[in-house]
LUMFIGU-721203 format. One record per residue: residue number from 1; x, y, z of N, C-alpha, C in turn. Coordinates in steps of 0.2 Angstrom, whole numbers, plus 5000, padded with zeros to 4 digits. Example, Ala and Ser with C-alpha at 12.3 -4.5 7.8 and 13.67 -1.06 7.14 Angstrom:
! LUMFIGU-721203
 num  n.x  n.y  n.z ca.x ca.y ca.z  c.x  c.y  c.z
   1 5066 4972 5039 5062 4978 5039 5066 4984 5039
   2 5064 4989 5035 5068 4995 5036 5064 5000 5039
END
This chain:
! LUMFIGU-721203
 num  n.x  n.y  n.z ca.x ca.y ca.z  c.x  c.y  c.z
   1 5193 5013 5006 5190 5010 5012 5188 5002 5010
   2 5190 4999 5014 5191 4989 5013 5184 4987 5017
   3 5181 4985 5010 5174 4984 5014 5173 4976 5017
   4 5168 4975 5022 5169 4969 5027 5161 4966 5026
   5 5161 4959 5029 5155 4956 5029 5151 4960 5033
   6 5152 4965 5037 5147 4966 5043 5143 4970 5037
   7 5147 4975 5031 5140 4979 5029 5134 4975 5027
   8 5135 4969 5022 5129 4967 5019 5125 4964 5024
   9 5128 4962 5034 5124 4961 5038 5120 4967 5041
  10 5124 4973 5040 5120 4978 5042 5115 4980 5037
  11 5115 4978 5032 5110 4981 5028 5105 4978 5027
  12 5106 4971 5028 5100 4965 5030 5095 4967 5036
  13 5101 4970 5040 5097 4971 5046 5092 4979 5046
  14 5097 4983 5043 5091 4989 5039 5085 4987 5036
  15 5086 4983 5031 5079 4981 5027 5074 4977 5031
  16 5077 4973 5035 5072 4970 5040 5067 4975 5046
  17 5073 4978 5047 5068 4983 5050 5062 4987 5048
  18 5065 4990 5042 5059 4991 5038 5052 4988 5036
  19 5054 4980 5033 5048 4980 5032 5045 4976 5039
  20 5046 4975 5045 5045 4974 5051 5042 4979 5056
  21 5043 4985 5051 5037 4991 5054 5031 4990 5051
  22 5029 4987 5046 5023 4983 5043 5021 4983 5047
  23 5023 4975 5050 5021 4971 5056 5018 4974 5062
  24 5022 4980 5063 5021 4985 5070 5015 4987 5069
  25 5011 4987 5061 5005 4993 5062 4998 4989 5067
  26 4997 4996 5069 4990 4994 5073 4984 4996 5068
  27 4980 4987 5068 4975 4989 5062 4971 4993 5066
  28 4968 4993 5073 4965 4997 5077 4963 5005 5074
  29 4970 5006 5074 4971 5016 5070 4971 5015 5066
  30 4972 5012 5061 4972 5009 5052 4966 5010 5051
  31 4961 5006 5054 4953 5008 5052 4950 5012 5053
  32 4952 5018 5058 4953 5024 5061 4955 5028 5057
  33 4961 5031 5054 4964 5032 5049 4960 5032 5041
  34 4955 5027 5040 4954 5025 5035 4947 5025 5032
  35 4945 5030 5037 4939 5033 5037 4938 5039 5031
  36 4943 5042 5030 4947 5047 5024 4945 5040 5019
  37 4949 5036 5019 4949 5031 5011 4944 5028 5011
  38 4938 5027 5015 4933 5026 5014 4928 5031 5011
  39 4929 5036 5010 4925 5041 5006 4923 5037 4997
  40 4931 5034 4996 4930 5033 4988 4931 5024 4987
  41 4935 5022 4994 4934 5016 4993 4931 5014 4997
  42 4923 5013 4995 4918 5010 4999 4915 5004 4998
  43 4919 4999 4995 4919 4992 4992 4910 4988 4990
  44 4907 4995 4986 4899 4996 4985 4901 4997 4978
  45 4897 4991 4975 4897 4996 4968 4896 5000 4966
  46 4898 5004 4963 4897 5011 4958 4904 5014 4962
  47 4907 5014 4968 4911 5018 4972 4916 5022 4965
  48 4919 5026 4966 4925 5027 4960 4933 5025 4962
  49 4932 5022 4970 4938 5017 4970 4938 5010 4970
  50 4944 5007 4969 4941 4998 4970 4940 4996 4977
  51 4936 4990 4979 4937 4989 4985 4943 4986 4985
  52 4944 4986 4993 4951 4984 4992 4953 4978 5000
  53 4946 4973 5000 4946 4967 5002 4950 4964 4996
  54 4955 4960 4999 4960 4959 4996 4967 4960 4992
  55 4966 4966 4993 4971 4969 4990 4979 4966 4990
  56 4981 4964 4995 4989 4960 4996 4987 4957 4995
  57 4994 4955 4986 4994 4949 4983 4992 4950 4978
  58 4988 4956 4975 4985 4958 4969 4986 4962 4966
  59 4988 4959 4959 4990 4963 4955 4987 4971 4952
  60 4990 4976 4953 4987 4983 4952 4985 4984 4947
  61 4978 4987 4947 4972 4988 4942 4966 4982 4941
  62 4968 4976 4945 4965 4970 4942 4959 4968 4944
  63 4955 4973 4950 4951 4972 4953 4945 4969 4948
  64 4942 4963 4950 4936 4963 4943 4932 4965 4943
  65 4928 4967 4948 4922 4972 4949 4922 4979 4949
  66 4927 4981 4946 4930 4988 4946 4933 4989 4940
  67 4927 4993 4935 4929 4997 4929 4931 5004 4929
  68 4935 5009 4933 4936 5013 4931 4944 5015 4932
  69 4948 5009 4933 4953 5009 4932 4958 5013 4925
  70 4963 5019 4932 4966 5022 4925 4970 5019 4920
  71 4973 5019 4912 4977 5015 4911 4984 5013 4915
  72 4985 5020 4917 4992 5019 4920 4994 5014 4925
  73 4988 5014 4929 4986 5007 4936 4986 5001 4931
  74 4980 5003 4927 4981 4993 4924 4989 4989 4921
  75 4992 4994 4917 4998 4995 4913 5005 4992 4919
  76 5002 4997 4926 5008 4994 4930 5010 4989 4930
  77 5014 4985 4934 5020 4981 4932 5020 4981 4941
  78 5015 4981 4945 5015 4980 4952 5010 4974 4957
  79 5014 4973 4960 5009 4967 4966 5008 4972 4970
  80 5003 4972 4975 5001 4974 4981 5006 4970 4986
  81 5009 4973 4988 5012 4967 4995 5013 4975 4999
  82 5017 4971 5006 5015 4978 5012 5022 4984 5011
  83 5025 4984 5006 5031 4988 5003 5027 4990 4997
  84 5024 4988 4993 5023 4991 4987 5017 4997 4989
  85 5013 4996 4993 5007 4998 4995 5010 5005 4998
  86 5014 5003 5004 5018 5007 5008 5021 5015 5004
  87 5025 5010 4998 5027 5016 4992 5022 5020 4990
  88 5017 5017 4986 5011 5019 4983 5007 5023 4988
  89 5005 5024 4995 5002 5027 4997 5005 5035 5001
  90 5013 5034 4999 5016 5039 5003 5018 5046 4995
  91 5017 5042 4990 5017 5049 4985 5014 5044 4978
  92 5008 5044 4977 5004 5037 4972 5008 5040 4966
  93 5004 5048 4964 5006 5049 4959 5016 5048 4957
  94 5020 5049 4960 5026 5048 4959 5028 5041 4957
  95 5026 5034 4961 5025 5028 4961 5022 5027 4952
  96 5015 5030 4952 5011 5027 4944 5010 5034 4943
  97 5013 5038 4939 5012 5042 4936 5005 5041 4932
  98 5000 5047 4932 4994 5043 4929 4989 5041 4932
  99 4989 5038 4940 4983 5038 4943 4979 5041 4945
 100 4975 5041 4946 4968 5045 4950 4968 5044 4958
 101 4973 5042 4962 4974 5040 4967 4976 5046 4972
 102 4976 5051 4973 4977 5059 4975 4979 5061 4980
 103 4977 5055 4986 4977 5058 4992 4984 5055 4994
 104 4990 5057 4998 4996 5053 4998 4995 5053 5009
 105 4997 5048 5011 4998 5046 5017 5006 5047 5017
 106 5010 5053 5020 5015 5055 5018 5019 5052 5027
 107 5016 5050 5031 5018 5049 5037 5017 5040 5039
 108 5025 5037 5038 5027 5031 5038 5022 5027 5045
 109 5022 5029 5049 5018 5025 5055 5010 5026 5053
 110 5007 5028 5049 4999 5031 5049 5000 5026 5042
 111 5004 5024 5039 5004 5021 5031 5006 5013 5035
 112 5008 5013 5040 5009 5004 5042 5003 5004 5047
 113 4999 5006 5049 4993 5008 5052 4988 5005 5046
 114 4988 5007 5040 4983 5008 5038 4984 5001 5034
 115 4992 4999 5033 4993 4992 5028 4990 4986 5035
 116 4990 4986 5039 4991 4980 5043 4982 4983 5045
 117 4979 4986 5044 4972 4986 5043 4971 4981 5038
 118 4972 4985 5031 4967 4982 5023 4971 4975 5026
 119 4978 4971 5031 4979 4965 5032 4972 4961 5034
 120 4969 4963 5037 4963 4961 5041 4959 4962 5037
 121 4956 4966 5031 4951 4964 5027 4954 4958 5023
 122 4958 4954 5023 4959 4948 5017 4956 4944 5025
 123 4957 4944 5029 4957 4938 5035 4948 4934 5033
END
């Protein structure tokens, strides 16, 4: 099969879509949604997650007010941005083998929901 310029445009164009449904999420139902992750990440000292004002852009396990980070999160070799976040929340332990992170957000519209929220905590 003789391959043409159009594939690497089509795949430009797949990829964009993707991370373009980021963009789509409504923080509205993201903080909705996030009512669950607020159980552990309640951005109060002592919580047993980090808070995660700020999260995009930062590097995984680096939180400085938050010492209960597993090895495996600190060790990671990851930035928070709205694709790494996106992976990580749809199956963590698969992503960082190792985490304490448990709960998976395995439905793509409810995980761009919830990135385009924690977007609105850095604001």
């Amino acid at each position: 099969m003789k391959k043409t310029a159009a594939f690497p445009l089509a795949l430009m164009a797949a990829l964009g879509a993707v991370s373009g449904a980021f963009a789509a999420g409504d923080p509205a139902k993201g903080e909705q949604a996030f009512t669950l992750c607020g159980t552990c990440h309640t951005g109060q000292a002592g919580a047993i997650a980090p808070d995660l004002h700020g999260v995009i852009g930062r590097k995984a396990g680096s939180q400085p007010d938050f010492q209960l980070y597993t090895q495996a999160l600190k060790s990671a070799d990851v930035v928070w941005t709205e694709e790494t976040l996106s992976e990580f929340l749809k199956m963590p332990g698969a992503m960082i083998p190792g985490t304490t992170m448990a709960i998976p957000v395995p439905d793509e519209t409810q995980r761009g929901d919830l990135i385009a929220y924690l977007k609105t905590l850095d604001e």
